[in-house]
C-alpha positions as CSV (number, residue, x, y, z in Angstrom):
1,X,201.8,-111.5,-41.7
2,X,201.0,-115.3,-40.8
3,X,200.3,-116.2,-37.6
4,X,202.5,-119.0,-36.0
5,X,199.7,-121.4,-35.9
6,X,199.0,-121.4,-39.6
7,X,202.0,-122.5,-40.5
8,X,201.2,-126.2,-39.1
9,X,197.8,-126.0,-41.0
10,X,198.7,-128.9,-43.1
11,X,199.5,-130.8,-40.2
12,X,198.1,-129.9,-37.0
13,X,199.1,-133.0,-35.2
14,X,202.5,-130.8,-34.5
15,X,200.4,-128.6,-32.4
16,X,200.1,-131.4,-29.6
17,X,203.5,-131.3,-28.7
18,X,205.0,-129.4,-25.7
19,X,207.9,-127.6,-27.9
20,X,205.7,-126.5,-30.3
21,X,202.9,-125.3,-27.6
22,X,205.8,-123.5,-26.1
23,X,206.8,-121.9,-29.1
24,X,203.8,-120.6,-30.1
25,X,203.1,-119.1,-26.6
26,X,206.5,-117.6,-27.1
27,X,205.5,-116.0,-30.3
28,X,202.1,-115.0,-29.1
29,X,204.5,-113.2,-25.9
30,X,206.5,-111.4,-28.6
31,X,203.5,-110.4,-30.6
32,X,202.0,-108.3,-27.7
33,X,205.0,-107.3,-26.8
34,X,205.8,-105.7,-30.8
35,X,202.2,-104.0,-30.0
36,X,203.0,-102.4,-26.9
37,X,206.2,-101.1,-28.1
38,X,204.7,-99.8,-31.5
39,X,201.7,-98.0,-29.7
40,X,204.7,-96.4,-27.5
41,X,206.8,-95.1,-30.1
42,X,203.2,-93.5,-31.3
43,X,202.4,-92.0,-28.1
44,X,205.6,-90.9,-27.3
45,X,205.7,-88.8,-30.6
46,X,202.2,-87.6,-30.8
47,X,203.6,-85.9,-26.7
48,X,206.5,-84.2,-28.5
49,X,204.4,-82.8,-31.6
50,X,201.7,-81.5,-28.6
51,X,205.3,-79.9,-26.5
52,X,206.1,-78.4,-30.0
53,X,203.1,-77.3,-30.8
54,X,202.3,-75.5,-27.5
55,X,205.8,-73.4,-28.0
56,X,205.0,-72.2,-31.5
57,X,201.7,-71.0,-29.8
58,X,203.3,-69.4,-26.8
59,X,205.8,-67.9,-29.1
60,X,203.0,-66.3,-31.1
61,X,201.6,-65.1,-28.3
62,X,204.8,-63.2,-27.1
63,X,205.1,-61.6,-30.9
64,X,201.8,-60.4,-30.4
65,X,202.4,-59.1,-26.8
66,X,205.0,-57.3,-28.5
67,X,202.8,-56.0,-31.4
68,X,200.4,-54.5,-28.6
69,X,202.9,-52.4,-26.7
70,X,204.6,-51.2,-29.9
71,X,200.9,-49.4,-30.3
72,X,200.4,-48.9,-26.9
73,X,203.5,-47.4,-25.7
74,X,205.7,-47.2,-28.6
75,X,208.4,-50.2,-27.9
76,X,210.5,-51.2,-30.6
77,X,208.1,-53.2,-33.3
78,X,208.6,-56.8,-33.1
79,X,211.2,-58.2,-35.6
80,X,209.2,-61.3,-37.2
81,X,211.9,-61.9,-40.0
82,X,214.0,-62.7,-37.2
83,X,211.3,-64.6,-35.3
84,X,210.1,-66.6,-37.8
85,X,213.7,-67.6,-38.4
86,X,214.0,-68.7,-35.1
87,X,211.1,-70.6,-35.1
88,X,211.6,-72.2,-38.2
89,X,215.2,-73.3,-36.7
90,X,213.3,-74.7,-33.3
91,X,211.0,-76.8,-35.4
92,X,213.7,-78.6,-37.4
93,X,216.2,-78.9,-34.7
94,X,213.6,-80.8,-32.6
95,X,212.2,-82.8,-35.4
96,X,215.6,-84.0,-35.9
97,X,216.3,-84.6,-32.0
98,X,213.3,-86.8,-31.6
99,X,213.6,-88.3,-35.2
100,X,210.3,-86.8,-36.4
101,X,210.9,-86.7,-40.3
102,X,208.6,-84.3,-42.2
């Protein structure tokens, strides 16, 4: 991308005057503002994949709960067809909510 100043390389006597100076500290303005917004988006994404990712482990967690009493005290074995399923479905269904295309 070129900056706004290069484009009066050829004559810089242009850079003198107020409207152009006003321009380009316009452009410069929008510039950080592009930034800021960009590195939002990318934080605000990277805090959705950390949510997601701590309920796939918590829902491990409870499957293997599960397995642990089926041994212990003889509780219905977990159904992990049924779970994974689900999980799958949870995944996709929030990817899609917060536009995260995989």
């Amino acid at each position: 991308m070129k900056s706004p100043r290069e484009i009066f390389k050829n004559k810089p006597t242009l850079l003198d005057e107020p409207e152009i100076e006003e321009l380009l500290e316009y452009c410069e303005e929008l510039e950080t503002e592009i930034i800021e917004f960009k590195f939002e988006k990318a934080n605000n994404k990277e805090l959705v994949m950390k949510d997601l990712l701590q309920e796939v482990i918590k829902g491990c967690q409870d499957l293997e709960k599960e397995q642990m009493e089926h041994e212990r005290f003889g509780y219905d074995a977990p159904q992990y067809l049924e779970a994974i399923s689900n999980l799958k479905r949870f995944i996709l269904n929030r990817c899609r909510d917060e536009k995260i295309y995989l």
